[in-house]
C-alpha positions as CSV (number, residue, x, y, z in Angstrom):
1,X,15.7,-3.9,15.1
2,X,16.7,-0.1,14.4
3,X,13.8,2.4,14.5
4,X,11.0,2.4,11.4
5,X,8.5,4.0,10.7
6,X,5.0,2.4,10.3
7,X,5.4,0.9,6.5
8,X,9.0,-0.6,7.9
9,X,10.9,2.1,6.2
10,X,14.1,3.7,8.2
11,X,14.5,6.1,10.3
12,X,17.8,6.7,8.4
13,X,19.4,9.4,11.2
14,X,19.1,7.0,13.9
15,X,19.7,3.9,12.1
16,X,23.6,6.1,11.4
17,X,23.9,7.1,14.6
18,X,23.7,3.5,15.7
19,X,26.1,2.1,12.6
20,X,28.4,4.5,13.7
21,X,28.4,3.6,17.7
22,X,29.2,-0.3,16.3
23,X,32.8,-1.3,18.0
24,X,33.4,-3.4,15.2
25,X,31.8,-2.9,11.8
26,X,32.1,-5.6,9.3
27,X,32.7,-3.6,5.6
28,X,31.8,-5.6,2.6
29,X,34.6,-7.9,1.4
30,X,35.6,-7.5,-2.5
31,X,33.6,-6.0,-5.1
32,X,30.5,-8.0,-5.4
33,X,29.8,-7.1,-2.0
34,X,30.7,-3.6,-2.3
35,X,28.6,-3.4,-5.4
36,X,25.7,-5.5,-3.4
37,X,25.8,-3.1,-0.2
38,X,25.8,0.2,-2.7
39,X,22.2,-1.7,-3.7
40,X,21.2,-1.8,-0.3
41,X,22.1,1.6,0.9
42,X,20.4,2.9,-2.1
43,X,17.1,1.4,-1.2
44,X,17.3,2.1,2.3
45,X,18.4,5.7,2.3
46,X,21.6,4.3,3.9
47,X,25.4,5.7,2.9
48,X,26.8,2.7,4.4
49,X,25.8,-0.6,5.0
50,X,27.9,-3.6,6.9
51,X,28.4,-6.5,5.1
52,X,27.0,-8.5,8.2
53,X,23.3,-6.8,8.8
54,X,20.2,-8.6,8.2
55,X,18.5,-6.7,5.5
56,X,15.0,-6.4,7.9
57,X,17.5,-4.8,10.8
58,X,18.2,-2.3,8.4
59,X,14.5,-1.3,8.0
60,X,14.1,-3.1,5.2
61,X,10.5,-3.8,3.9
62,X,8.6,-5.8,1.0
63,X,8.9,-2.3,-1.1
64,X,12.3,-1.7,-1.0
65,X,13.4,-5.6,-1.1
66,X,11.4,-5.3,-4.2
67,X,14.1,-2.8,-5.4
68,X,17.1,-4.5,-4.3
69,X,15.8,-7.4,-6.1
70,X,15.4,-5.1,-9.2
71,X,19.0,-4.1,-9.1
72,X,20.6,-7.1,-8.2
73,X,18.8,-8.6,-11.5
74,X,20.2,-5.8,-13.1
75,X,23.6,-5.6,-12.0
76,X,24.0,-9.3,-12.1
77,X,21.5,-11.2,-14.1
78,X,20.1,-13.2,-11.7
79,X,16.6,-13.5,-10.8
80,X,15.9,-14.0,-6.6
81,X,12.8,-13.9,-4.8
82,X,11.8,-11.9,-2.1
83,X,12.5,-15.4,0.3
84,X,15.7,-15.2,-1.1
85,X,16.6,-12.1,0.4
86,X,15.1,-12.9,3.5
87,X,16.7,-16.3,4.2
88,X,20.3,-14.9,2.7
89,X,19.4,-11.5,5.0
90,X,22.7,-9.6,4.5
91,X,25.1,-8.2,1.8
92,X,27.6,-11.2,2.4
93,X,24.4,-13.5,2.3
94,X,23.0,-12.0,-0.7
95,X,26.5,-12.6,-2.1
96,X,26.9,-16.1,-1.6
97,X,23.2,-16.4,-3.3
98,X,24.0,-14.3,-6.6
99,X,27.4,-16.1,-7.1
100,X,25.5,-19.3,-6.6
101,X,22.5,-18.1,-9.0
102,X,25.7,-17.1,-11.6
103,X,27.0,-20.7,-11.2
104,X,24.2,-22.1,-12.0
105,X,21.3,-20.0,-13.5
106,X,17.4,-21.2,-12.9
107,X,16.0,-22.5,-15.9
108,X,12.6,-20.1,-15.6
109,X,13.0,-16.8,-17.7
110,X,12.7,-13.7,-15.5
111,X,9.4,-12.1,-16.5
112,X,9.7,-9.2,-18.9
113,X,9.8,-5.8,-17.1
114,X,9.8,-3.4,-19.6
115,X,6.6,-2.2,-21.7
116,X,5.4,-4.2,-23.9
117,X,2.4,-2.6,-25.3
118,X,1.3,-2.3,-28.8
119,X,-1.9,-1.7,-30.6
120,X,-5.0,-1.0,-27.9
121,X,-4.5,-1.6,-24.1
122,X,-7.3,-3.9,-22.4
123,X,-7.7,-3.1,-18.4
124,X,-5.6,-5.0,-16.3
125,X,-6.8,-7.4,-13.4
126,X,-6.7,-5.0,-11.2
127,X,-8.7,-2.3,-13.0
128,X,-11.2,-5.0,-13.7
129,X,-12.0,-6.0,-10.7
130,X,-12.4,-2.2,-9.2
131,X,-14.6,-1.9,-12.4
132,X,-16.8,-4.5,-11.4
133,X,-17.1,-3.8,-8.3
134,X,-18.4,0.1,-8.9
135,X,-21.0,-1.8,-11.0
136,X,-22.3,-4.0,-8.2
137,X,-21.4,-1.9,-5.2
138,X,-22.7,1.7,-3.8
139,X,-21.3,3.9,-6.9
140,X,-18.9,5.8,-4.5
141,X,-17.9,2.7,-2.9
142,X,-14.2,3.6,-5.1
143,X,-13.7,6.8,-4.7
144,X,-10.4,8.4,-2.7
145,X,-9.5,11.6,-2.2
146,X,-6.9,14.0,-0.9
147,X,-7.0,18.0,0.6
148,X,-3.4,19.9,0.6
149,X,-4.1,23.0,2.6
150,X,-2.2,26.1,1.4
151,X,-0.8,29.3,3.2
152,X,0.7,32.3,2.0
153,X,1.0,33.5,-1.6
154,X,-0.8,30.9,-4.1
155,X,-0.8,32.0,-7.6
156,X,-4.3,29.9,-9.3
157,X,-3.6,30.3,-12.4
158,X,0.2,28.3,-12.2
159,X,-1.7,25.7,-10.1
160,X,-4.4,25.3,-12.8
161,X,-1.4,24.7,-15.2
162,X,0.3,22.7,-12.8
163,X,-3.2,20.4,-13.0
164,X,-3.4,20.3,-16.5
165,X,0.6,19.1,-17.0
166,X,-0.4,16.8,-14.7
167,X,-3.0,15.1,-16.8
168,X,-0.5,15.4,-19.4
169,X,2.1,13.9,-18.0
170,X,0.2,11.0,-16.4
171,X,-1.7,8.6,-18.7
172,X,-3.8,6.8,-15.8
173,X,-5.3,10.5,-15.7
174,X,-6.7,10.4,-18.7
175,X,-8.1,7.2,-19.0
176,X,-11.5,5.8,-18.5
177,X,-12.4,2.4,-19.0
178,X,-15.2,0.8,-21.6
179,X,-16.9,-2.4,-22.2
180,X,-16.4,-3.8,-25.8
181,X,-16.1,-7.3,-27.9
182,X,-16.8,-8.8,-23.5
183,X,-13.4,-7.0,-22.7
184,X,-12.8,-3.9,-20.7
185,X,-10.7,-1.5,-22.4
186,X,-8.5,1.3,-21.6
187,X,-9.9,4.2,-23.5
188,X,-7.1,7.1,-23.0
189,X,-8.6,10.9,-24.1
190,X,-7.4,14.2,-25.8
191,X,-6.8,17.0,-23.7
192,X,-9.2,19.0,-25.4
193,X,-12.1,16.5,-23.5
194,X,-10.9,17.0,-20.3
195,X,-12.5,20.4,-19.3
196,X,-14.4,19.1,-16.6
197,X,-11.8,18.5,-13.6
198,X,-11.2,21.9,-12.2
199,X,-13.4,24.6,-10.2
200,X,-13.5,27.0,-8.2
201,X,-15.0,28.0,-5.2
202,X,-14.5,31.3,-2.6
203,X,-15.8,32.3,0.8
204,X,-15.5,29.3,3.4
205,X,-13.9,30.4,5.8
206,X,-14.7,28.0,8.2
207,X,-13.1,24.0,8.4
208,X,-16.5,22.5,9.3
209,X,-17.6,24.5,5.8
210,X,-14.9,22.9,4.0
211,X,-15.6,19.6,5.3
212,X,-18.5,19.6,4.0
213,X,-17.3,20.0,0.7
214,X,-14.7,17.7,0.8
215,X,-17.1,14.9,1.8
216,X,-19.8,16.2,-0.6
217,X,-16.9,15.7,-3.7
218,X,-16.3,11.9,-2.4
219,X,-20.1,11.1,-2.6
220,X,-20.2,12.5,-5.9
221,X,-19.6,9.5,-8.2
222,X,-17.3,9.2,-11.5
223,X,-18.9,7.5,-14.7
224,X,-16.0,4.9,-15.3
225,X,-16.3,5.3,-18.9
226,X,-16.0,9.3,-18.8
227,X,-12.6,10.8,-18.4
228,X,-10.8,12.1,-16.6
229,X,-11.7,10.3,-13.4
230,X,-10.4,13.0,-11.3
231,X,-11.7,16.8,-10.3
232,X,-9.5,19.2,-8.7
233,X,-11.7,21.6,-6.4
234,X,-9.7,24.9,-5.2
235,X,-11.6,26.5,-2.2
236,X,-10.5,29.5,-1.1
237,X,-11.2,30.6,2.5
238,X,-9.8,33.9,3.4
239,X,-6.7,35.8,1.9
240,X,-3.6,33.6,2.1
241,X,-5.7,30.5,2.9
242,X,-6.9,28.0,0.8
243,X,-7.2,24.4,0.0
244,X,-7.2,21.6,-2.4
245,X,-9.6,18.8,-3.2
246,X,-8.4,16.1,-5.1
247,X,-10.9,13.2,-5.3
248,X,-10.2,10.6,-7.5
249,X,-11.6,6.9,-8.7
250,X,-9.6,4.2,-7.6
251,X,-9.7,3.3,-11.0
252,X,-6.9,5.7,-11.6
253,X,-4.8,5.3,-8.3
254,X,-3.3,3.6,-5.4
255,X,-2.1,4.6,-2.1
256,X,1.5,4.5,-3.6
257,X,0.1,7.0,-6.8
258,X,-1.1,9.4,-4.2
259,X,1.9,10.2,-3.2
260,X,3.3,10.3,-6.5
261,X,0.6,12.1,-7.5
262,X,0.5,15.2,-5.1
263,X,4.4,15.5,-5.1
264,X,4.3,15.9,-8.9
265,X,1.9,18.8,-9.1
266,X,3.9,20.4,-6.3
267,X,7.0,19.7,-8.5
268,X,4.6,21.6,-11.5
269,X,3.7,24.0,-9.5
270,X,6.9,25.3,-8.5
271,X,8.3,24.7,-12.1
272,X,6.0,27.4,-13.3
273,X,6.4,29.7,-10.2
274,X,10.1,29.5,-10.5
275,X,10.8,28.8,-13.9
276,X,13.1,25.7,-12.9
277,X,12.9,22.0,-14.5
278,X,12.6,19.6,-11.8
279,X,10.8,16.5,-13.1
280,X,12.6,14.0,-15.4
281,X,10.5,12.3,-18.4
282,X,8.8,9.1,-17.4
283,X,9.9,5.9,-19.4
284,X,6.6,4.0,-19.2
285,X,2.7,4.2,-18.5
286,X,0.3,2.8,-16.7
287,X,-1.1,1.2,-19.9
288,X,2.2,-0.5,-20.4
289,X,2.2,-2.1,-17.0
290,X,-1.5,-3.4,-18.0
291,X,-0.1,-4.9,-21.1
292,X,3.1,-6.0,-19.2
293,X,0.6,-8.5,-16.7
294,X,-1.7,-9.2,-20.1
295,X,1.3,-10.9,-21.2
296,X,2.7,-12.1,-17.8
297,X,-0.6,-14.0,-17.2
298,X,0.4,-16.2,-20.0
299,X,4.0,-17.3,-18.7
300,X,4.9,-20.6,-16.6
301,X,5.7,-17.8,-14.0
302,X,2.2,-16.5,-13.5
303,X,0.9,-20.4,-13.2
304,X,3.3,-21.5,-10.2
305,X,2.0,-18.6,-8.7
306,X,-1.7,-20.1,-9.0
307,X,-0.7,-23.1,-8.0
308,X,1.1,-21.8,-4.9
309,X,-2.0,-20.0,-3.9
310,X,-4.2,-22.1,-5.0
311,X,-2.4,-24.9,-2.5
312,X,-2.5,-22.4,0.4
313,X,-5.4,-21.2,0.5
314,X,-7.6,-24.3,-0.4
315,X,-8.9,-24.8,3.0
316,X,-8.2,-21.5,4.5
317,X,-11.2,-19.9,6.2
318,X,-11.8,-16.5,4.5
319,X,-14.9,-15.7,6.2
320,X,-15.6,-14.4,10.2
321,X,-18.2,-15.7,12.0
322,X,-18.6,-12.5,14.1
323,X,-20.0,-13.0,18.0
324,X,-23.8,-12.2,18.0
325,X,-24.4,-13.1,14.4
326,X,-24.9,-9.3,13.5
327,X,-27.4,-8.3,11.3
328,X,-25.9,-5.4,8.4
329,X,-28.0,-2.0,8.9
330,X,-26.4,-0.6,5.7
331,X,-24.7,2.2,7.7
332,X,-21.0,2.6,8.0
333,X,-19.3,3.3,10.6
334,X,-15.9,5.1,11.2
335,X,-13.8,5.0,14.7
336,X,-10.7,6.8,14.6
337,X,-7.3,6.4,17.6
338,X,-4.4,8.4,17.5
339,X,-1.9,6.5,18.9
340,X,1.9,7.3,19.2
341,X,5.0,6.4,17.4
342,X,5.3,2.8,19.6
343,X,4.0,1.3,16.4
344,X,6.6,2.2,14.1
345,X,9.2,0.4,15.7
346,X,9.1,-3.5,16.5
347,X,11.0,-5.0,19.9
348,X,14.3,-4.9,20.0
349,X,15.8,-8.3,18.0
350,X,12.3,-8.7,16.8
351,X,13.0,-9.5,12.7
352,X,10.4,-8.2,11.1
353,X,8.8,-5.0,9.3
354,X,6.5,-2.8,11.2
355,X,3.5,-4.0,9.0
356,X,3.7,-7.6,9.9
357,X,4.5,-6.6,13.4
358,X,0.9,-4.4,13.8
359,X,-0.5,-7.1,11.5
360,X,0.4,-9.8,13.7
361,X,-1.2,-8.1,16.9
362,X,-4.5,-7.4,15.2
363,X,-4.6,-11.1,14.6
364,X,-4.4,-11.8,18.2
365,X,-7.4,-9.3,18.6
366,X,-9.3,-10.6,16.2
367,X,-8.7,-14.0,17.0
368,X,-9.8,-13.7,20.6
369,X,-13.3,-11.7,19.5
370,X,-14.2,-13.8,17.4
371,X,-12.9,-17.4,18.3
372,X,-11.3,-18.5,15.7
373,X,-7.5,-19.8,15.2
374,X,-7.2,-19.7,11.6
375,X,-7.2,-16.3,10.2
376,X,-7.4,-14.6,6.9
377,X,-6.5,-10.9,6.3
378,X,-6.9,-9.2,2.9
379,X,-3.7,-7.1,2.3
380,X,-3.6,-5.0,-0.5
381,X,0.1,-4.6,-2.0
382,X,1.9,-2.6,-5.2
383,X,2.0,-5.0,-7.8
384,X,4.1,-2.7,-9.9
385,X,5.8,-4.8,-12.3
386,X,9.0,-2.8,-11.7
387,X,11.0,-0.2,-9.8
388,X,10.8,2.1,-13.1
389,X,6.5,2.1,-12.5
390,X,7.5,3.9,-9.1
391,X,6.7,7.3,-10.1
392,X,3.7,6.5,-12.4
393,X,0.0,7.3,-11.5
394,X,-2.4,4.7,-11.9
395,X,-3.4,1.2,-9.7
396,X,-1.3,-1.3,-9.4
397,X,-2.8,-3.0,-6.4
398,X,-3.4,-6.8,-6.2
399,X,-5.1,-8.3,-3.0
400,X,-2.9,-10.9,-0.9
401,X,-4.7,-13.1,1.6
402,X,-2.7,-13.4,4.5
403,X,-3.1,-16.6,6.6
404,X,-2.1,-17.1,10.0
405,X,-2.6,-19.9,12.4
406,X,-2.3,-19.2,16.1
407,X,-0.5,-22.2,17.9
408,X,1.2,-22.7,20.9
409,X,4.4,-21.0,20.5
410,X,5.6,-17.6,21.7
411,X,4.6,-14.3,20.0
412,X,8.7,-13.9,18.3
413,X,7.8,-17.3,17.3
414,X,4.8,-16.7,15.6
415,X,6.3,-12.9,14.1
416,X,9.0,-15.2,12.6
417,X,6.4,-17.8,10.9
418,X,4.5,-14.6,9.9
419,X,7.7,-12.9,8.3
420,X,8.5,-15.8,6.4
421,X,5.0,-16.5,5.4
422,X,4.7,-13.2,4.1
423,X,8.4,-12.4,2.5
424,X,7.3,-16.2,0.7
425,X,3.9,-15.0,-0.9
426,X,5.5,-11.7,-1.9
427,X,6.8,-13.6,-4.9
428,X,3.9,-14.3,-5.7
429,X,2.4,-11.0,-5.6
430,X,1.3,-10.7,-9.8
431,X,-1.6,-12.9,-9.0
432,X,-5.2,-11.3,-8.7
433,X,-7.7,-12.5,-5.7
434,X,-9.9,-14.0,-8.3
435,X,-7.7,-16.4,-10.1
436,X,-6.3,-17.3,-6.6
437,X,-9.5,-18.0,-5.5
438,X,-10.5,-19.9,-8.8
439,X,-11.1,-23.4,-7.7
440,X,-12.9,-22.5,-4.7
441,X,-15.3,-20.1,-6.6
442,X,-15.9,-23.2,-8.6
443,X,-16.8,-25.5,-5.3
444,X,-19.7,-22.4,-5.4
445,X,-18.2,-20.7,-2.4
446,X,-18.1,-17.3,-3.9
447,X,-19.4,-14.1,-1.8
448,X,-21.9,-12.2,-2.9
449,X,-21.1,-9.7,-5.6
450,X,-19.7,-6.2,-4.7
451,X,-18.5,-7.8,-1.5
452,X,-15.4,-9.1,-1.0
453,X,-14.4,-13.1,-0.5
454,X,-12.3,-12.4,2.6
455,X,-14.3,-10.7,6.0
456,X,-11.5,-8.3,6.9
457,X,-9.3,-5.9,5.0
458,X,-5.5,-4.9,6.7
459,X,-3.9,-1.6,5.4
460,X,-1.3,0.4,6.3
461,X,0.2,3.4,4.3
462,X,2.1,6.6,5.4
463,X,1.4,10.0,5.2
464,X,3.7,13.1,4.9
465,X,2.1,15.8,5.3
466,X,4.7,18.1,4.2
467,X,4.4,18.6,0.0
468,X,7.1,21.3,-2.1
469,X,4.9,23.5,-3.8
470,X,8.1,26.1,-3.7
471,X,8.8,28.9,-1.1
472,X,6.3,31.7,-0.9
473,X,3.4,29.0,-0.5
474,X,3.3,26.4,2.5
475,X,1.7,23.8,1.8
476,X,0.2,20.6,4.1
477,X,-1.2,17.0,3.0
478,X,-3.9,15.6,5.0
479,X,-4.2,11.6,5.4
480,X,-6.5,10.2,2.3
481,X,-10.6,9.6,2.5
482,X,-11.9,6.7,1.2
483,X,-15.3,5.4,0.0
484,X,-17.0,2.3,1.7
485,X,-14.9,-0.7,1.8
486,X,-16.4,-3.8,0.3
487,X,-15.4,-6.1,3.6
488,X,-16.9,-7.0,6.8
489,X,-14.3,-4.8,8.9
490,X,-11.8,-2.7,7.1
491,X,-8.7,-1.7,9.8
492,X,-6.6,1.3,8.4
493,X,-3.1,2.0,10.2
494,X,-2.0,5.1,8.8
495,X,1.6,6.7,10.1
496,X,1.2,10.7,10.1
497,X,4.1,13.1,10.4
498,X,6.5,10.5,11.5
499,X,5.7,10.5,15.1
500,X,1.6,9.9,15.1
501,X,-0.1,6.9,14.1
502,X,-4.1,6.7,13.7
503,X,-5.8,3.3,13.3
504,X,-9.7,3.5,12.5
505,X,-11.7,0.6,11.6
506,X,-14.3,1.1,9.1
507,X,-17.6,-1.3,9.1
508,X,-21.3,-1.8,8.6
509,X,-22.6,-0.3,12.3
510,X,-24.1,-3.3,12.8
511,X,-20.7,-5.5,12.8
512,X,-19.2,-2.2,14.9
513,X,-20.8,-0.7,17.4
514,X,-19.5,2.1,18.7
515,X,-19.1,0.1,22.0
516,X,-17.1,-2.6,20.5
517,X,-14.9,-0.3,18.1
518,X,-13.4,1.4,21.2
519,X,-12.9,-2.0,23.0
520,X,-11.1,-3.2,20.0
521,X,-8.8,-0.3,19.6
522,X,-8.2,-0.3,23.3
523,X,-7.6,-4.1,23.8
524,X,-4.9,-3.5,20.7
525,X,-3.2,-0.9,22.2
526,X,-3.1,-3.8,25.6
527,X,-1.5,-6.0,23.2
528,X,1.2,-3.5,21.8
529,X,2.2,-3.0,25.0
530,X,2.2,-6.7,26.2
531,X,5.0,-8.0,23.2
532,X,7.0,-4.7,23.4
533,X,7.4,-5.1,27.1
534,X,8.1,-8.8,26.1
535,X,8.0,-10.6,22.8
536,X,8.5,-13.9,24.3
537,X,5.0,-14.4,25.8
538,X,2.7,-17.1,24.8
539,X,-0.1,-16.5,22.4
540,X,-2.1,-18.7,24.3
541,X,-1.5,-15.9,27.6
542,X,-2.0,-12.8,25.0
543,X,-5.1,-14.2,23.3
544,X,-6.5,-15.1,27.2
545,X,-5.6,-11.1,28.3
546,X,-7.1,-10.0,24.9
547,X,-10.5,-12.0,25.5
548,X,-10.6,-10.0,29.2
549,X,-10.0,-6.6,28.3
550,X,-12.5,-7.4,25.6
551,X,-15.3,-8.4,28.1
């Protein structure tokens, strides 16, 4: 596999370098596969592609097959899923499959991806269920935030501007969300109600000072019904320093938005410092993608994707019976490892993304603490119902469970099962926890509300820490804080500055102790090492080694 980074995205510089070393490059063949590997190179940041790589070689990842899938539709008119790509792999592959596909077309309709909405905009699945749980749960549970530290010249006023174009330009910023007719609606506001999401502060000059602020915005809660749902604080700390607090309601964003979010007011920013244009009009809205999965729940589409989860997961155990049968002290605790780049990059001829590769490993770890052999992680994923959502702020998230069982086979074996597994449920990625979970919530085996059905929550997202906010102003992104996680154990694998990776695990302190959390993250970092030195050992040996260095 060529170098990625921690979300299985490519290392594009070295992923040349070793194209270009190839004694024998195999160039796409005619111009379906010409046009097929201009699709690949475009999601992989690739000027060249050879018509024999496996697309997950290439760094490919369930975002950016999500794209080529987009285009190929596009440039071809025929609908694949994201198995499809996997099991056809490369461009000569994917040929074969979309001249197949043009032969003979499936008989379901593709569902609609552009906006469909008209009239009033209820909340989508996704919004709804954030919604409810703010209700139920500790009323910061949902909040997220952001700091970008600034140094040199920063003109306020043009980033105060740069705020408020943001708002304009970004529906999801304006919205909050109200209960009417036993529906939750989308309720977007003027500008001239917004006043309330900028201040200012001066004098801390100290980081343990501004801290304390940051952390003092996130346990500040939003009203859901009040917008906007996000407050820019601008701290100033001594001449040529100061920093930016963006803390937000999940309501409104994603981990994906974040990014998309920042990099626009730095775009803003710089627009009014330098009097250039540099962001194009967006084509849609967040409330069109709620209206889009409205209408998509009521497709034959959206129903073989309840059926498929309903199948898979109708015996699978969601729950962990943790060692010690730990009693909650309503007290979170956070235990953070930085760790180095080893995690970005799966063993060599290991096919797979970087995600299911870590994912896989905590499973092992998990799997020897607790016992159990039959595993359930909650993986939140974009559910954006297209490529053209990609640079709109709002939250697009659906929940996948991902189930593994740990046989006896080897650790490639059980990567592979995993990849295919995953790359499989990917298609099916429109559906929300809840109606997945339907039949079993009817058996009476729902959690208890404001906490989640499945013990253990698996995220990883990637940080750069580098954001444009022009030339006479440096500015630097730190990783996002989050509220409390409504799960037993919450592990967070965030990549930061393309070489350092933290992992911190998040829980009540009486699942983690502080004892425990370091022998988890240490008997993780045992098991990294283990597969990378050699994938081909049995999970039956790692899960034995895990259990030891666990005590």
């Amino acid at each position: 596999a060529f170098p990625l980074t921690n979300t299985g995205k490519v290392r594009v510089e070295e992923v040349r370098a070793a194209l270009a070393t190839t004694a024998t490059p195999n160039r796409p063949q005619g111009q379906l596969e010409a046009q097929i590997s201009g699709i690949f190179g475009n999601a992989l940041g690739l000027a060249s592609v050879p018509s024999s790589h496996h697309f997950l070689d290439l760094g490919g990842d369930s975002l950016s097959a999500t794209r080529v899938l987009s285009e190929l539709h596009r440039a071809f008119g025929v609908t694949l899923s994201h198995a499809d790509l996997l099991d056809a792999g490369s461009v000569d592959g994917v040929a074969s499959r979309v001249e197949r596909e043009q032969a003979s077309p499936r008989t379901t309709a593709p569902a609609p991806f552009m906006p469909t909405r008209s009239g009033g905009t209820p909340a989508s699945t996704c919004e709804i269920a954030i919604w409810i749980g703010h209700l139920v749960g500790p009323d910061t549970a949902y909040n997220v935030q952001s700091l970008i530290e600034f140094t040199g010249v920063l003109d306020e006023a043009a980033l105060e501007s740069a705020a408020s174009q943001l708002l304009a330009r970004h529906d999801a910023l304006r919205t909050g969300f109200v209960l009417a007719g036993q529906r939750l609606w989308r309720r977007e506001c003027d500008a001239a109600d917004l006043s309330s999401y900028w201040s200012v502060e001066f004098g801390t000059n100290s980081r343990a000072t501004l801290d304390l602020i940051a952390k003092a915005e996130l346990d500040t809660p939003f009203d859901p019904s009040a917008a906007p749902l996000v407050r820019f604080r601008l701290v100033h700390a001594s001449p040529g320093n100061a920093a930016l607090i963006i803390t937000m309601h999940h309501l409104i964003v994603d981990g994906p938005s974040m990014d998309v979010l920042v990099g626009d007011l730095g775009s803003l920013y710089a627009e009014h410092v330098g009097n250039t244009t540099r962001l194009e009009p967006l084509t849609c809205t967040a409330a069109d993608a709620a209206s889009w999965k409205e209408a998509f729940r009521a497709t034959g589409a959206y129903m073989d994707s309840v059926a498929f989860w309903s199948e898979r997961l109708a015996d699978a155990p969601l729950q962990v019976d943790w060692p010690g049968a730990p009693v909650p002290t309503g007290t979170l605790r956070s235990v953070r490892r930085t760790m180095g780049k080893e995690l970005q990059t799966p063993p060599s001829g290991l096919r797979t993304t970087a995600f299911i590769f870590v994912e896989s490993v905590w499973k092992i770890v998990i799997s020897a603490l607790s016992g159990a052999t039959d595993l359930t992680f909650a993986v939140p994923v974009s559910a954006r119902p297209s490529d053209a959502y990609d640079s709109v702020v709002g939250c697009f998230i659906e929940t996948m469970p991902f189930r593994s069982r740990l046989e006896h086979e080897s650790f490639r074996a059980f990567v592979k099962r995993e990849t295919a597994h995953a790359f499989r449920a990917y298609t099916h990625k429109q559906v929300p926890l809840d109606d997945m979970l339907a039949a079993r919530r009817h058996r009476g085996e729902a959690p208890p509300m404001g906490r989640s059905p499945i013990s253990i929550l698996f995220s990883s997202d990637e940080v750069d820490p580098r954001v444009d906010f022009g030339p006479s102003v440096d500015a630097r992104r730190t990783p996002v804080a989050r509220g409390t996680p409504p799960y037993d154990l919450a592990i967070y694998v965030r990549t930061f500055s393309m070489e350092l990776t933290d992992v911190e695990l998040v829980a009540d302190s009486g699942i983690l102790t502080g004892e425990r959390a370091e022998s988890l993250l240490g008997t993780f970092e045992a098991i990294i090492a283990e597969v990378r030195a050699d994938p081909e050992r049995r999970l039956a040996d790692l899960l034995e080694r895990a259990s030891r260095h666990l005590g």
